[in-house]
Biopython code that builds the backbone (N, CA, C, O; Angstrom):
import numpy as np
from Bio.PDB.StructureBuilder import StructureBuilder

atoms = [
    (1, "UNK", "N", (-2.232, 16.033, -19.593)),
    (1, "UNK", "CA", (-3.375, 16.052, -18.715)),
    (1, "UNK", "C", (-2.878, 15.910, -17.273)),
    (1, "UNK", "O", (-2.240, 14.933, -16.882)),
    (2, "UNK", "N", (-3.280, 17.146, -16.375)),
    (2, "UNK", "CA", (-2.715, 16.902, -14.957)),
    (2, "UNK", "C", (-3.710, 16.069, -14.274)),
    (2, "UNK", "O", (-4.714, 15.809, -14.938)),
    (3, "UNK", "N", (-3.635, 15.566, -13.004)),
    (3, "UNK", "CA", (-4.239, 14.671, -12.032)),
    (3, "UNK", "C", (-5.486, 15.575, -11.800)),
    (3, "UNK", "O", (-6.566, 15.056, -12.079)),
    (4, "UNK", "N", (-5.493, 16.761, -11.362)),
    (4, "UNK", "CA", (-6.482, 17.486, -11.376)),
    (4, "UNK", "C", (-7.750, 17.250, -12.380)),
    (4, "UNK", "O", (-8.956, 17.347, -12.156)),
    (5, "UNK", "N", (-7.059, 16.915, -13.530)),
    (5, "UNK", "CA", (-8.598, 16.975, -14.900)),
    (5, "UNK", "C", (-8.967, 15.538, -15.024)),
    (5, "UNK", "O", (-9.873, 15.267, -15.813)),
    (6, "UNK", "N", (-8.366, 14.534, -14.328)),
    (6, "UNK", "CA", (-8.938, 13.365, -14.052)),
    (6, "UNK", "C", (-10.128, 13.479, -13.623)),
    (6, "UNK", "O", (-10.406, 14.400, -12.855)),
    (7, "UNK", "N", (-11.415, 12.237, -14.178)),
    (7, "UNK", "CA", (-12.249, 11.901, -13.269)),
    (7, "UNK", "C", (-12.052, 11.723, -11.920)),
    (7, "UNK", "O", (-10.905, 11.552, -11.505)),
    (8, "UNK", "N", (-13.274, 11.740, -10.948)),
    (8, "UNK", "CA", (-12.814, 11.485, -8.990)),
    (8, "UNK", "C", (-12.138, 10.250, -9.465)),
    (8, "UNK", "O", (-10.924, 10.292, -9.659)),
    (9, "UNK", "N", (-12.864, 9.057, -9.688)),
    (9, "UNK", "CA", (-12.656, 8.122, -9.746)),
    (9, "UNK", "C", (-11.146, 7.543, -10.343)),
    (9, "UNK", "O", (-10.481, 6.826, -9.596)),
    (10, "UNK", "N", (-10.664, 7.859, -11.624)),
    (10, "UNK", "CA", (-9.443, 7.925, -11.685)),
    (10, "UNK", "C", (-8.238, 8.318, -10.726)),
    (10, "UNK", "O", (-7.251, 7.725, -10.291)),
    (11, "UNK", "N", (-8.530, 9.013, -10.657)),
    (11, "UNK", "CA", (-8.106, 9.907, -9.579)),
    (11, "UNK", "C", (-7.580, 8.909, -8.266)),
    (11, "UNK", "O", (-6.438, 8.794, -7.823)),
    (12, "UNK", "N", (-8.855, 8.233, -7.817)),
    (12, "UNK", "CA", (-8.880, 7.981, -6.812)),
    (12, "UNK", "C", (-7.655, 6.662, -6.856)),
    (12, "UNK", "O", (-6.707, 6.549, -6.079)),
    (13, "UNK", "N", (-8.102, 5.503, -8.307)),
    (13, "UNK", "CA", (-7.293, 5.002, -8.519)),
    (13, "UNK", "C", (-5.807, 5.125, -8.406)),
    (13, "UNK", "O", (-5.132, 4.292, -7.801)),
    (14, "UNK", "N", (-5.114, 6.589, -9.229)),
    (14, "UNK", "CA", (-4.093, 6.506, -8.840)),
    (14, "UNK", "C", (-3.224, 6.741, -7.698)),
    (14, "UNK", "O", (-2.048, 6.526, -7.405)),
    (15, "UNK", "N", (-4.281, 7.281, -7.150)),
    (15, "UNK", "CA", (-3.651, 7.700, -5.642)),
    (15, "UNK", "C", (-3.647, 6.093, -4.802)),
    (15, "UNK", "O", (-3.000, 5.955, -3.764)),
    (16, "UNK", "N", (-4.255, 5.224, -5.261)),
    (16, "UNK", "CA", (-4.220, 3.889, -4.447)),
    (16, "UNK", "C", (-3.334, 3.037, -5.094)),
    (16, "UNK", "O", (-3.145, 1.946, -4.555)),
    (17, "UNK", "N", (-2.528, 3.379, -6.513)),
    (17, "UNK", "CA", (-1.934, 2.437, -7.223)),
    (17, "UNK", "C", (-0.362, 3.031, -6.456)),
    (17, "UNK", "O", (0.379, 2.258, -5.849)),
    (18, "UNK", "N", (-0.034, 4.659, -6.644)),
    (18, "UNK", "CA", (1.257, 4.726, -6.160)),
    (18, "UNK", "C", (0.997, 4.621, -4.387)),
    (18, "UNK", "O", (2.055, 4.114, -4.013)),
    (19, "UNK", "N", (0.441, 4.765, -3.580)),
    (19, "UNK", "CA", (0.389, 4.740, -2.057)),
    (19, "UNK", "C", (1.288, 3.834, -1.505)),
    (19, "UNK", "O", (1.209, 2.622, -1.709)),
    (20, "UNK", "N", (2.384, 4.515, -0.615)),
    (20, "UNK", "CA", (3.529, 3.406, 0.043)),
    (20, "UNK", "C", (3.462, 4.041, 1.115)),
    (20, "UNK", "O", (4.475, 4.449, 1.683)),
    (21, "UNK", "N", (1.826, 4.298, 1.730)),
    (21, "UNK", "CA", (1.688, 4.735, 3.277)),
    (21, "UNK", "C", (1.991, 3.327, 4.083)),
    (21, "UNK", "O", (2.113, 3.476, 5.299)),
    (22, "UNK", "N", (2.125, 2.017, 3.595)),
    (22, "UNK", "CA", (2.099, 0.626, 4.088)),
    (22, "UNK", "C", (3.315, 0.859, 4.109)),
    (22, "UNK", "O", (3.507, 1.150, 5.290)),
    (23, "UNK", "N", (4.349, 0.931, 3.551)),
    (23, "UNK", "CA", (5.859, 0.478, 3.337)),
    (23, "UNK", "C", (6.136, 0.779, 4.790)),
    (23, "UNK", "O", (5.825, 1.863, 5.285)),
    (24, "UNK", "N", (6.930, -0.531, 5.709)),
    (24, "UNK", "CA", (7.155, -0.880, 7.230)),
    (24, "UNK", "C", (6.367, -0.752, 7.461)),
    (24, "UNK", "O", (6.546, 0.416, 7.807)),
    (25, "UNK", "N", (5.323, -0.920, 7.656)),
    (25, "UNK", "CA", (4.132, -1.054, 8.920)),
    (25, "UNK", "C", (4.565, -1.840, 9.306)),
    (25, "UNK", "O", (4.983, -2.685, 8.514)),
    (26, "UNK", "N", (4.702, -2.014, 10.460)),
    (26, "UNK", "CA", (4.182, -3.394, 11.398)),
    (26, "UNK", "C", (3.027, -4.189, 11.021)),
    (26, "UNK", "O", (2.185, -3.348, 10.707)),
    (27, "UNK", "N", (2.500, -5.389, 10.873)),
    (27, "UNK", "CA", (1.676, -6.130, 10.839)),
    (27, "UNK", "C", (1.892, -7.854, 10.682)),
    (27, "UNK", "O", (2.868, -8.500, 10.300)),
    (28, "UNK", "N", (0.618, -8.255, 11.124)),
    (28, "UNK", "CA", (0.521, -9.846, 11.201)),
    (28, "UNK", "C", (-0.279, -10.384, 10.265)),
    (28, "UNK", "O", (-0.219, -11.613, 10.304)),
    (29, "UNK", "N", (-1.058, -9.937, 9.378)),
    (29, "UNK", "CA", (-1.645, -10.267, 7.876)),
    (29, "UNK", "C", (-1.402, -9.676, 7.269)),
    (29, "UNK", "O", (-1.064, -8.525, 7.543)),
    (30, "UNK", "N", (-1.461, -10.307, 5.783)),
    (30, "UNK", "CA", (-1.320, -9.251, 4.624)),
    (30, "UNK", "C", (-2.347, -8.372, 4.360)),
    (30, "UNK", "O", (-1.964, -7.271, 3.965)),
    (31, "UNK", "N", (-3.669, -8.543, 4.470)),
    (31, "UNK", "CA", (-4.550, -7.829, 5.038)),
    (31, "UNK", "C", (-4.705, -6.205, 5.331)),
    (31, "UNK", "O", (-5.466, -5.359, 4.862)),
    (32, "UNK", "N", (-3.551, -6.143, 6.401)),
    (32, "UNK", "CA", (-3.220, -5.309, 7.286)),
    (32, "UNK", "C", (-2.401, -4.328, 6.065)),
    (32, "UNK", "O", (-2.427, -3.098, 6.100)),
    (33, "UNK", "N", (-1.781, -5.019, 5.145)),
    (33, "UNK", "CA", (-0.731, -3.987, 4.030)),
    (33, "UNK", "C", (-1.660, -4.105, 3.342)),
    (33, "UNK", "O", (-1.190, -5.144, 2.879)),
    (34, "UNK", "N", (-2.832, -3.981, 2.674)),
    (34, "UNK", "CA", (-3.796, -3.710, 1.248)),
    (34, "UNK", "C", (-4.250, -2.505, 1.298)),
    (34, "UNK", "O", (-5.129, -2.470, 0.437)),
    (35, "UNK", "N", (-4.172, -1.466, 1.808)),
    (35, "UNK", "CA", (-4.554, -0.825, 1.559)),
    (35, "UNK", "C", (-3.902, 0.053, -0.157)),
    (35, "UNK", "O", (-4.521, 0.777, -0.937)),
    (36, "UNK", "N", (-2.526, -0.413, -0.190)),
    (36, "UNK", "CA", (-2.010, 0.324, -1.570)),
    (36, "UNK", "C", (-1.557, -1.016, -2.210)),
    (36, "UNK", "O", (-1.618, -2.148, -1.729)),
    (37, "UNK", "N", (-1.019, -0.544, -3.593)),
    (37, "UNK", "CA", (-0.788, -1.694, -4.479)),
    (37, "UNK", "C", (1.171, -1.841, -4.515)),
    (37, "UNK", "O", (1.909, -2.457, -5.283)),
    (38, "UNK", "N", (1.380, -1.209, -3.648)),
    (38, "UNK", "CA", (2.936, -1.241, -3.458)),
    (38, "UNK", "C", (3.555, -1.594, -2.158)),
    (38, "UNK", "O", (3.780, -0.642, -1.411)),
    (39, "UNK", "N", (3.792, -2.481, -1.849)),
    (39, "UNK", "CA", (4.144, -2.884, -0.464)),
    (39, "UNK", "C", (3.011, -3.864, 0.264)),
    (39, "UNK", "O", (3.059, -4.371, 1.384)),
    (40, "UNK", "N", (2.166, -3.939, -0.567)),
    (40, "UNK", "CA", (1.216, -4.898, -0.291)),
    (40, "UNK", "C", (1.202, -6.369, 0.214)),
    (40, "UNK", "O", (0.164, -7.027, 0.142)),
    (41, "UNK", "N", (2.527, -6.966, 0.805)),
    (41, "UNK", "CA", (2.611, -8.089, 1.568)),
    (41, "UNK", "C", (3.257, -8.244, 2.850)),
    (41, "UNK", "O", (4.206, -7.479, 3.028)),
    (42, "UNK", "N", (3.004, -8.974, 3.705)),
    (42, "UNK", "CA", (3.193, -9.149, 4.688)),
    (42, "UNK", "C", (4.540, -10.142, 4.896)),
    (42, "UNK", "O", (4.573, -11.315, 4.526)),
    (43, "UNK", "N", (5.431, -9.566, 5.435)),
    (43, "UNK", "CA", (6.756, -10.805, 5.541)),
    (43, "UNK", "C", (7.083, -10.434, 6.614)),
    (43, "UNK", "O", (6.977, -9.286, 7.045)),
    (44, "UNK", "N", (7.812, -11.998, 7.534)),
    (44, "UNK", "CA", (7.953, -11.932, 8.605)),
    (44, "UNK", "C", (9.862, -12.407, 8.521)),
    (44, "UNK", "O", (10.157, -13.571, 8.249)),
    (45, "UNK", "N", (10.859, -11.457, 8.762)),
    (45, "UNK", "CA", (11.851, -11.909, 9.066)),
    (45, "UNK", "C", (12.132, -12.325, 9.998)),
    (45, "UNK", "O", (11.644, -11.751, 10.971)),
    (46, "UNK", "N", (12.992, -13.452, 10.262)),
    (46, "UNK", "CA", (13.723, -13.883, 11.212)),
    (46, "UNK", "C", (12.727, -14.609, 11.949)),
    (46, "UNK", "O", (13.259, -15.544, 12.549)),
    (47, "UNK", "N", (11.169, -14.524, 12.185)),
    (47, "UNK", "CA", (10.717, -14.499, 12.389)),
    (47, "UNK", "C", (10.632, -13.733, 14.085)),
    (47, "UNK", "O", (10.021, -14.293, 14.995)),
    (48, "UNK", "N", (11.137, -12.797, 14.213)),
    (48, "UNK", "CA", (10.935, -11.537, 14.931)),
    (48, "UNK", "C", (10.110, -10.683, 14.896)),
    (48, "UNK", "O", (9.384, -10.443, 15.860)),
    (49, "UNK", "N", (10.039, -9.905, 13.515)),
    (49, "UNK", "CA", (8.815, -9.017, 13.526)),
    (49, "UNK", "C", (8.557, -9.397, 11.933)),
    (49, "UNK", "O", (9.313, -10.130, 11.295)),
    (50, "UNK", "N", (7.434, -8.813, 11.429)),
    (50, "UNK", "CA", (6.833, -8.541, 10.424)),
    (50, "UNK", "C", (6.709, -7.394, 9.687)),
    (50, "UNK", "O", (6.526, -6.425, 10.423)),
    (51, "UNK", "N", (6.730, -7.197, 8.835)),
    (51, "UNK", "CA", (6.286, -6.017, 8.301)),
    (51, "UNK", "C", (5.856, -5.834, 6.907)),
    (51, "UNK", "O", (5.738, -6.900, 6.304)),
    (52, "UNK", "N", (5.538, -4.565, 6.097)),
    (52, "UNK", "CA", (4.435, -4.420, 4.844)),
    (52, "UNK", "C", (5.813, -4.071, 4.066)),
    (52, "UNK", "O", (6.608, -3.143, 4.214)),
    (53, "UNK", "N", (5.784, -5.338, 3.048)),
    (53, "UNK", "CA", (7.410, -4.342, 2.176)),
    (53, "UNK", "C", (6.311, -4.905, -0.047)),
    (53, "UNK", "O", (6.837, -4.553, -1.102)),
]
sb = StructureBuilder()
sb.init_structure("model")
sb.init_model(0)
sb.init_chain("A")
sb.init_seg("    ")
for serial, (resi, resn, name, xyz) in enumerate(atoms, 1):
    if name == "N":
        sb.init_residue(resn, " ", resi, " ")
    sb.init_atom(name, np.array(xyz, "f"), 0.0, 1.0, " ", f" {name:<3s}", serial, name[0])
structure = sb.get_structure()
Protein backbone atom coordinates (compact mmCIF):
# COMPACT_ATOMS: atom_id res chain seq x y z
CA UNK A 1 0.00 0.00 0.00
CA UNK A 2 1.62 3.36 -1.17
CA UNK A 3 1.20 6.71 0.95
CA UNK A 4 -1.01 7.84 -1.74
CA UNK A 5 -3.99 5.11 -0.82
CA UNK A 6 -3.74 6.20 2.73
CA UNK A 7 -6.55 7.98 4.37
CA UNK A 8 -5.84 12.25 4.52
CA UNK A 9 -5.60 11.65 7.90
CA UNK A 10 -3.06 8.87 8.01
CA UNK A 11 -1.37 10.40 5.79
CA UNK A 12 -1.15 13.37 7.56
CA UNK A 13 0.15 11.42 10.53
CA UNK A 14 2.98 10.12 8.83
CA UNK A 15 4.20 12.99 7.37
CA UNK A 16 4.34 14.48 11.12
CA UNK A 17 5.86 11.24 12.60
CA UNK A 18 9.01 11.22 10.02
CA UNK A 19 9.34 15.39 9.77
CA UNK A 20 13.06 16.56 10.71
CA UNK A 21 12.10 20.12 9.29
CA UNK A 22 13.09 20.98 13.29
CA UNK A 23 16.48 19.18 13.22
CA UNK A 24 18.94 22.59 14.19
CA UNK A 25 16.55 25.09 14.46
CA UNK A 26 17.51 27.56 16.60
CA UNK A 27 15.21 27.88 19.55
CA UNK A 28 14.54 28.75 23.30
CA UNK A 29 11.57 26.21 24.12
CA UNK A 30 10.87 22.96 23.32
CA UNK A 31 7.77 24.22 22.11
CA UNK A 32 9.45 25.86 19.34
CA UNK A 33 10.79 21.96 18.09
CA UNK A 34 7.04 20.18 18.23
CA UNK A 35 6.15 20.55 15.40
CA UNK A 36 7.59 16.77 14.30
CA UNK A 37 8.11 13.73 16.43
CA UNK A 38 11.91 13.61 15.64
CA UNK A 39 14.06 16.21 16.96
CA UNK A 40 11.50 17.32 19.17
CA UNK A 41 13.65 18.85 22.10
CA UNK A 42 15.18 21.71 22.89
CA UNK A 43 18.97 21.58 24.22
CA UNK A 44 21.09 24.22 25.03
CA UNK A 45 24.94 23.53 24.69
CA UNK A 46 27.51 25.14 26.36
CA UNK A 47 25.03 27.16 27.11
CA UNK A 48 25.70 29.39 23.96
CA UNK A 49 23.05 28.53 21.71
CA UNK A 50 20.23 26.12 21.60
CA UNK A 51 18.88 24.12 19.29
CA UNK A 52 15.99 21.27 18.09
CA UNK A 53 18.06 17.86 17.99
Amino acid sequence: MALRDLPVNVAEMKGKLFDTSTCGKRCNTRSECQEGFICSNCVTFANLFSQCV
